[in-house]
Kinemage of the C-alpha trace (Angstrom):
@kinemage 1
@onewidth
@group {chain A} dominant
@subgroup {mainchain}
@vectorlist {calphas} color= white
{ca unk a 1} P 0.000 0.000 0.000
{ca unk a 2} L 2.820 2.668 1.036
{ca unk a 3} L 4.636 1.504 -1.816
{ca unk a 4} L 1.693 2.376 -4.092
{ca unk a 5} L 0.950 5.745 -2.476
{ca unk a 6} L 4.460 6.986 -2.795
{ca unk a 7} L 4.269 5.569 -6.883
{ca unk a 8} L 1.132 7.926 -7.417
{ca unk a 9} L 3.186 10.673 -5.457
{ca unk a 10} L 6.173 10.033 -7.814
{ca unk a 11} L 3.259 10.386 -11.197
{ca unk a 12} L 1.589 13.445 -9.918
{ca unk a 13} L 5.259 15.463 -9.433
{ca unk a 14} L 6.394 13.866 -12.230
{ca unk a 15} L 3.263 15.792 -14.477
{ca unk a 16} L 3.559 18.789 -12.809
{ca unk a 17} L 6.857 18.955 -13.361
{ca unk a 18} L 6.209 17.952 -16.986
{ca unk a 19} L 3.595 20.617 -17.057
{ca unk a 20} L 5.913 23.078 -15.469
{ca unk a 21} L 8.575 22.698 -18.502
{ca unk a 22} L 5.497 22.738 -21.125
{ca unk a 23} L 4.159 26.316 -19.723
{ca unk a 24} L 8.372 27.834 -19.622
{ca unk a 25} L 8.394 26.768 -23.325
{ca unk a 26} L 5.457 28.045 -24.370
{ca unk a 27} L 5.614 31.208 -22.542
{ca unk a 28} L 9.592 32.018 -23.795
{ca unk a 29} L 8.031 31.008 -27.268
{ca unk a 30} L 5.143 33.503 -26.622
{ca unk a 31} L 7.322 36.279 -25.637
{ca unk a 32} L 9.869 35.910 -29.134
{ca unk a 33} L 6.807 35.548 -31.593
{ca unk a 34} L 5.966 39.423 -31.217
{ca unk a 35} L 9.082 40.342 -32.512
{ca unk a 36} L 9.365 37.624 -35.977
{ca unk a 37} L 6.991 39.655 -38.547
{ca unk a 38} L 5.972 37.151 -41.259
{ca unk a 39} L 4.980 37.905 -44.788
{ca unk a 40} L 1.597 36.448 -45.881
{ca unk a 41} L 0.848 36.004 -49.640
{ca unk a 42} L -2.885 35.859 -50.275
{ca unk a 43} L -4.519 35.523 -54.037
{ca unk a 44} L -7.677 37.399 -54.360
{ca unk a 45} L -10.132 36.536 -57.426
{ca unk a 46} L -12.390 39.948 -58.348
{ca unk a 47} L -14.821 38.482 -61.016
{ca unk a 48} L -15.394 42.050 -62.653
{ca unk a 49} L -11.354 42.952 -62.174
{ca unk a 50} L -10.614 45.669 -65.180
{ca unk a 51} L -7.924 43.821 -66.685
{ca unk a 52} L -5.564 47.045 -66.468
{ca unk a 53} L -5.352 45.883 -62.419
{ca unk a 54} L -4.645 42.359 -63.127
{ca unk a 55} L -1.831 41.729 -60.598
{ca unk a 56} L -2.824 44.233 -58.595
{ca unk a 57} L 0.010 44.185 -55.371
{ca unk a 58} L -1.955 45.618 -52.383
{ca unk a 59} L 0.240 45.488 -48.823
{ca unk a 60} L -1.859 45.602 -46.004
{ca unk a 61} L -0.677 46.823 -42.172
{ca unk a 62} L -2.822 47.116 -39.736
{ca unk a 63} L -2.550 47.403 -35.641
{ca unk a 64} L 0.658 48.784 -35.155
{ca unk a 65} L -0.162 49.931 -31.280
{ca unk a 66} L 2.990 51.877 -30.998
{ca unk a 67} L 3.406 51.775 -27.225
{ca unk a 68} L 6.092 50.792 -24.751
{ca unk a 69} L 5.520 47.076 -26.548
{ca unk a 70} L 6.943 48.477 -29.774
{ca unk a 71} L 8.870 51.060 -30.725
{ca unk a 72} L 8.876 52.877 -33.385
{ca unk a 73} L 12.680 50.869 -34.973
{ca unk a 74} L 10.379 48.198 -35.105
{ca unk a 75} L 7.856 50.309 -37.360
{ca unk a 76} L 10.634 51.349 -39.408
{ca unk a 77} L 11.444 47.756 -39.814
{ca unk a 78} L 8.124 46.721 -40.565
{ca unk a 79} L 7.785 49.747 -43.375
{ca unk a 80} L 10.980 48.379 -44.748
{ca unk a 81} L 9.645 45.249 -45.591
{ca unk a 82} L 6.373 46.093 -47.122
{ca unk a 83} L 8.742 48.735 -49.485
{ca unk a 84} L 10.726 45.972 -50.380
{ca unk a 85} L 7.607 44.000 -51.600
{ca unk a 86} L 7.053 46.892 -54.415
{ca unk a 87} L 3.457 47.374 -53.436
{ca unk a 88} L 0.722 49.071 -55.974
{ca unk a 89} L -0.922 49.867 -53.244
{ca unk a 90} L -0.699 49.961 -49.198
{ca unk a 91} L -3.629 50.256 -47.010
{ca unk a 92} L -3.462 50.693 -43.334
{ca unk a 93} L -6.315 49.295 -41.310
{ca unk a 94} L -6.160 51.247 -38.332
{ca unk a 95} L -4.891 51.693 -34.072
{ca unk a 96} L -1.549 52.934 -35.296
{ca unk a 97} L -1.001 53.909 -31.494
{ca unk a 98} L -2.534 52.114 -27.549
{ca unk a 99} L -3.240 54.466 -25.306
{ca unk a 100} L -1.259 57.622 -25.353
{ca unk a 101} L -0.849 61.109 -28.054
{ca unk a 102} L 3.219 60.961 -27.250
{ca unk a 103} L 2.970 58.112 -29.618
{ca unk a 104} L 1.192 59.845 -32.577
{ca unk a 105} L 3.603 61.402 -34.191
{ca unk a 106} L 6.444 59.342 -34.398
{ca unk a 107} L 3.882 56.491 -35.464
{ca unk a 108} L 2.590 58.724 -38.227
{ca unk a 109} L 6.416 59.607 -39.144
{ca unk a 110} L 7.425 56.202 -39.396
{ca unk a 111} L 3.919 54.952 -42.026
{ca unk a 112} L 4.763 57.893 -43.556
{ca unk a 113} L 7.815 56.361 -45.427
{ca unk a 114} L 5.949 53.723 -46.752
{ca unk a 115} L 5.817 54.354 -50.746
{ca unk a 116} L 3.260 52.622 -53.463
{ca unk a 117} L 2.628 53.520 -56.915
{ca unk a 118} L -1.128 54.419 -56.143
{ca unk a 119} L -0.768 55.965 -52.829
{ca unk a 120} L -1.168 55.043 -49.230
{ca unk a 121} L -4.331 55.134 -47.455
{ca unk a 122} L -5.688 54.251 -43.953
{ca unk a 123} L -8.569 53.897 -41.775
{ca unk a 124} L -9.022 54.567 -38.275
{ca unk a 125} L -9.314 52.132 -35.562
{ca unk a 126} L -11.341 52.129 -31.892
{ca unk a 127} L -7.953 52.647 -29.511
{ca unk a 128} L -7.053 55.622 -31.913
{ca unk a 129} L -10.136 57.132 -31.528
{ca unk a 130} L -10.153 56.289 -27.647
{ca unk a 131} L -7.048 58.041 -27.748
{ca unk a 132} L -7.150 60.811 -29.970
{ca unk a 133} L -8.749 60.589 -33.870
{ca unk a 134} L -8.254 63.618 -34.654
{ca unk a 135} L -4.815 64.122 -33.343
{ca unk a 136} L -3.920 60.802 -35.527
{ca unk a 137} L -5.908 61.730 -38.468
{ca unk a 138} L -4.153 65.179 -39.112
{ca unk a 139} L -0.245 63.605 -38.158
{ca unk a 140} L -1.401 60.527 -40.725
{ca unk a 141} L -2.374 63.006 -43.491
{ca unk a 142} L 0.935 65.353 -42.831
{ca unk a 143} L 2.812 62.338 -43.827
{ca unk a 144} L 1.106 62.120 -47.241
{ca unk a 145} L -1.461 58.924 -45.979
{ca unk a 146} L -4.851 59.305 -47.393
{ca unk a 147} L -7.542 58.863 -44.374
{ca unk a 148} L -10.511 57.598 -45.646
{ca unk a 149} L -13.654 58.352 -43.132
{ca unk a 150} L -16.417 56.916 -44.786
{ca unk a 151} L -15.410 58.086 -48.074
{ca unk a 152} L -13.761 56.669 -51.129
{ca unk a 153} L -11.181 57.358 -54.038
{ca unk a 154} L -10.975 56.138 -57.292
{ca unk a 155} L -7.955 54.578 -57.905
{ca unk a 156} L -6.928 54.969 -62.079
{ca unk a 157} L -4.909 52.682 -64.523
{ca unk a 158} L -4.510 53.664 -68.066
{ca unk a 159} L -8.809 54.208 -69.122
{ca unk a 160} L -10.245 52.002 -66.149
{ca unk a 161} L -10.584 52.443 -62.760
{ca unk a 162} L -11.386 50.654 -59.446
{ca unk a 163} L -12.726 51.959 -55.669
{ca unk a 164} L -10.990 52.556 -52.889
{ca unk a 165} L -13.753 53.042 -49.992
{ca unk a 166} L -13.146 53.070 -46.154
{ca unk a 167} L -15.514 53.440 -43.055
{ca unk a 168} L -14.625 54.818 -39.654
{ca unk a 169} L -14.607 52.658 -36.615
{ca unk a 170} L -17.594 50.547 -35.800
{ca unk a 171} L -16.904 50.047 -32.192
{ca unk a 172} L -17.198 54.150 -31.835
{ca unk a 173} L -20.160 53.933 -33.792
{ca unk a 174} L -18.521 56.473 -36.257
{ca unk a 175} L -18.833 53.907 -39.569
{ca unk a 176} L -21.257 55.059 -42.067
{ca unk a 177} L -20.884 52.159 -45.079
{ca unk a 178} L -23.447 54.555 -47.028
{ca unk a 179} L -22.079 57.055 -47.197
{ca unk a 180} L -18.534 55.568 -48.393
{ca unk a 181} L -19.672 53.939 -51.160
{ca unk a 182} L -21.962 57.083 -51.910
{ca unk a 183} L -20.217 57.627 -55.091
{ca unk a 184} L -19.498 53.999 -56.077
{ca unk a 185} L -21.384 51.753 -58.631
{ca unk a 186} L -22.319 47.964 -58.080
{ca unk a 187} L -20.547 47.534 -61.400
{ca unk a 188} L -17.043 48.907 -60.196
{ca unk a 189} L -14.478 46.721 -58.314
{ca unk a 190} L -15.053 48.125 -54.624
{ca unk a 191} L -12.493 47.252 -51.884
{ca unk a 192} L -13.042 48.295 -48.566
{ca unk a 193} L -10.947 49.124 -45.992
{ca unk a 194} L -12.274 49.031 -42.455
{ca unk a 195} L -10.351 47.958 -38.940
{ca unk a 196} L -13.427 46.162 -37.824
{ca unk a 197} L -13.950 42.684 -39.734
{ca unk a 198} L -17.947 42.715 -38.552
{ca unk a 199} L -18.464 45.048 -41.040
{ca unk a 200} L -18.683 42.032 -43.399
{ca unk a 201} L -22.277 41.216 -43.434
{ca unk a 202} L -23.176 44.911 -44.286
{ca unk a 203} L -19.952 44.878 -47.041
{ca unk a 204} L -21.870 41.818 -48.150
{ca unk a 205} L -25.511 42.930 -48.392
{ca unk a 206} L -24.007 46.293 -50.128
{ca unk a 207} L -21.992 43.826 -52.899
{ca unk a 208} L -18.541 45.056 -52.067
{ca unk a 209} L -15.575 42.891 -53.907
{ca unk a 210} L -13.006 42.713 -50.947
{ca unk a 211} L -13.132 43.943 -47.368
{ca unk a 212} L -9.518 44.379 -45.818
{ca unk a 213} L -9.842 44.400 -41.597
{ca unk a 214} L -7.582 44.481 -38.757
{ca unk a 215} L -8.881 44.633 -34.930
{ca unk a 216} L -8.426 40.919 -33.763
{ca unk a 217} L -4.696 40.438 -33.833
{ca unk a 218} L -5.416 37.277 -35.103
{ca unk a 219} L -6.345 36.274 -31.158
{ca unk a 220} L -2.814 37.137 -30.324
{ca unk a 221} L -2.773 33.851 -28.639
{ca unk a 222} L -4.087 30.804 -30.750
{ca unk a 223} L -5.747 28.757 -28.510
{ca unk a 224} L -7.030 26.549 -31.094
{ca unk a 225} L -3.608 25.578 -31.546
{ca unk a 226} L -3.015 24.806 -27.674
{ca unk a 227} L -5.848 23.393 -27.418
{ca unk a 228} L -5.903 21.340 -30.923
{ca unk a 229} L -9.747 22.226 -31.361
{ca unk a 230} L -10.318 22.752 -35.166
{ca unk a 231} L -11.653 25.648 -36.641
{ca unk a 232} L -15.025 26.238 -37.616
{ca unk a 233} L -16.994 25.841 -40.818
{ca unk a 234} L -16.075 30.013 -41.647
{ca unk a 235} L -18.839 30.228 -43.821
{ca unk a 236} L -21.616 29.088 -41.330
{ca unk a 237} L -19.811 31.629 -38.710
{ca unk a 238} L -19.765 34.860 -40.447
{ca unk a 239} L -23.638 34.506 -40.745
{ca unk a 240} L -24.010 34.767 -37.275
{ca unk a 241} L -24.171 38.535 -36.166
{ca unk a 242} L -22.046 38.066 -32.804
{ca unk a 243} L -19.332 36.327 -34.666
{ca unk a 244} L -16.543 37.212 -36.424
{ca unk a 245} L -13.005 35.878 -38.818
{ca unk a 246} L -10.191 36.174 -36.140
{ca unk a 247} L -8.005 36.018 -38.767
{ca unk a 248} L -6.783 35.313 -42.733
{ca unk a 249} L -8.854 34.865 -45.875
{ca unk a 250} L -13.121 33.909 -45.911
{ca unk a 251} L -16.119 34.493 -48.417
{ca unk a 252} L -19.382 35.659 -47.126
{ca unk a 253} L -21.929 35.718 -50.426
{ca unk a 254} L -19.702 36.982 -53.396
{ca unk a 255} L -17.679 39.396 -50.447
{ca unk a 256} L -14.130 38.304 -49.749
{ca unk a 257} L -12.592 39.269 -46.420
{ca unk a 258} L -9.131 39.475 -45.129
{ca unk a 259} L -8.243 39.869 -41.993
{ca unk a 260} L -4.366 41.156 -41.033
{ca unk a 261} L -3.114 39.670 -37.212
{ca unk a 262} L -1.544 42.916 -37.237
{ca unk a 263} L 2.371 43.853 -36.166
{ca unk a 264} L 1.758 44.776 -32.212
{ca unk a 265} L -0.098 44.099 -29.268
{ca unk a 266} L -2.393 45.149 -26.366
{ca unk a 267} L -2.518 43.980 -22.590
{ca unk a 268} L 0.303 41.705 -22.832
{ca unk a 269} L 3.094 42.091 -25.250
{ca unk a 270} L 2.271 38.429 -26.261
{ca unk a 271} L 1.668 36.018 -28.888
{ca unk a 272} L 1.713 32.227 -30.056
{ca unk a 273} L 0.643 30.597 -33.181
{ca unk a 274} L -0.193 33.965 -34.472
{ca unk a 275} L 3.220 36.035 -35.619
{ca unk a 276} L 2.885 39.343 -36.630
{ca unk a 277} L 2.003 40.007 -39.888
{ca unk a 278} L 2.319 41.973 -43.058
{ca unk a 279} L -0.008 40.745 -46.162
{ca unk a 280} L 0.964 41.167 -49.708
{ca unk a 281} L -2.439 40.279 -51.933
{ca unk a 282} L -2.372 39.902 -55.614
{ca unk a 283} L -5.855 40.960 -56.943
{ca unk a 284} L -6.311 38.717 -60.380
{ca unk a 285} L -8.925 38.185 -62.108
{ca unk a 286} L -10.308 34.623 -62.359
């Protein structure tokens, strides 16, 4: 009997222990992931794609959240990169900054040497409104980045032309899909730019081509992975109003979505099984 009570001793140290060494790992992993920005190449089929845009190279950034978690070298680092991937086109899906207007400017410095052939152009997100919008808006636009507030631009190549709309945040209640694609026509290729993905089912109802969000960092912490639960049926998801894509590429109707992880964090400079990201998509036609 003692001999059996002091073998069920030895098992339960021996898993703690075990589960001891399997939390270390994961939590040094956790803390290195913020800083190892991966590239993300995503194909995106637009059925009425002029073919003047076929190839079109759109980088997308979003969720920067300069703050004591990342400094602004790291920006610089991350603009590198998306230069280097010759973009068309960049689009910035919002909270460039956490909690504080000491980071506004140097944020709005550092986006403001990205470079694309058709212009940068941004969206606002719910901590930079929490924060200051305005104060981001105006250091954003001194730096040559088009804000869109529920507003769009028509983006030209040779005689065609495609739409460039973007809605303010959702979460603020400032978003006003309407009135962005006020002067837009079903029959143009419409891509939307807003930081909050749950704009889909409106996107969807209103027949825009491509919504590009931000907002979730991807969960930060994939506990899918962890756990080794498999993801839902995306489809069946989006439908439901309180849901929403935590991440990547899904369809809703003829609507694509992407959704960027983004480059920083919030509440814990942490992540696993969800790196920082910067997307390069290639608009074709199919």
């Amino acid at each position: 009997m003692k001999k059996y009570v002091l073998s069920r001793k030895a098992e339960r140290q021996g898993r703690r222990r075990q589960w001891r060494q399997t939390f270390a790992a994961i939590l040094r992993a956790a803390m290195i992931e913020p800083h190892q920005i991966e590239i993300t190449h995503q194909t995106i089929a637009i059925e009425n794609l002029p073919v003047e845009f076929q190839g079109l190279r759109v980088v997308q950034l979003s969720d920067v959240h300069h703050s004591p978690f990342l400094d602004e070298e790291r920006i610089n680092e991350a603009v590198r990169m998306a230069n280097d991937l010759r973009p068309d086109l960049v689009a910035l899906t919002g909270d460039y900054i956490s909690h504080s207007r000491d980071y506004i400017a140097p944020c709005a410095r550092a986006l403001g040497r990205l470079r694309a052939a058709h212009g940068v152009f941004a969206v606002l997100g719910n901590h930079d409104h929490w924060t200051d919008g305005a104060m981001m808006r105006a250091a954003l636009a001194d730096q040559g980045v088009h804000v869109l507030c529920n507003e769009s631009e028509r983006i030209e190549r040779g005689s065609s032309h495609i739409r460039l709309a973007g809605v303010d945040d959702l979460m603020v209640k400032r978003d006003d899909l309407r009135q962005a694609l006020e002067e837009t026509y079903w029959d143009e290729t419409r891509i939307l730019l807003s930081h909050n993905p749950a704009i889909i089912r409106e996107a969807a109802r209103a027949g825009v081509d491509l919504v590009l969000s931000g907002h979730t960092h991807g969960g930060q912490i994939n506990w899918r992975l962890l756990t080794g639960r498999k993801d839902r049926k995306i489809a069946r998801w989006l439908r439901r109003p309180s849901r929403r894509l935590m991440r990547g590429h899904a369809q809703l109707g003829s609507t694509q979505l992407y959704v960027n992880r983004g480059l920083g964090t919030v509440v814990v400079p942490l992540r696993y099984g969800c790196p920082p990201e910067i997307t390069l998509l290639e608009i074709v036609r199919p």
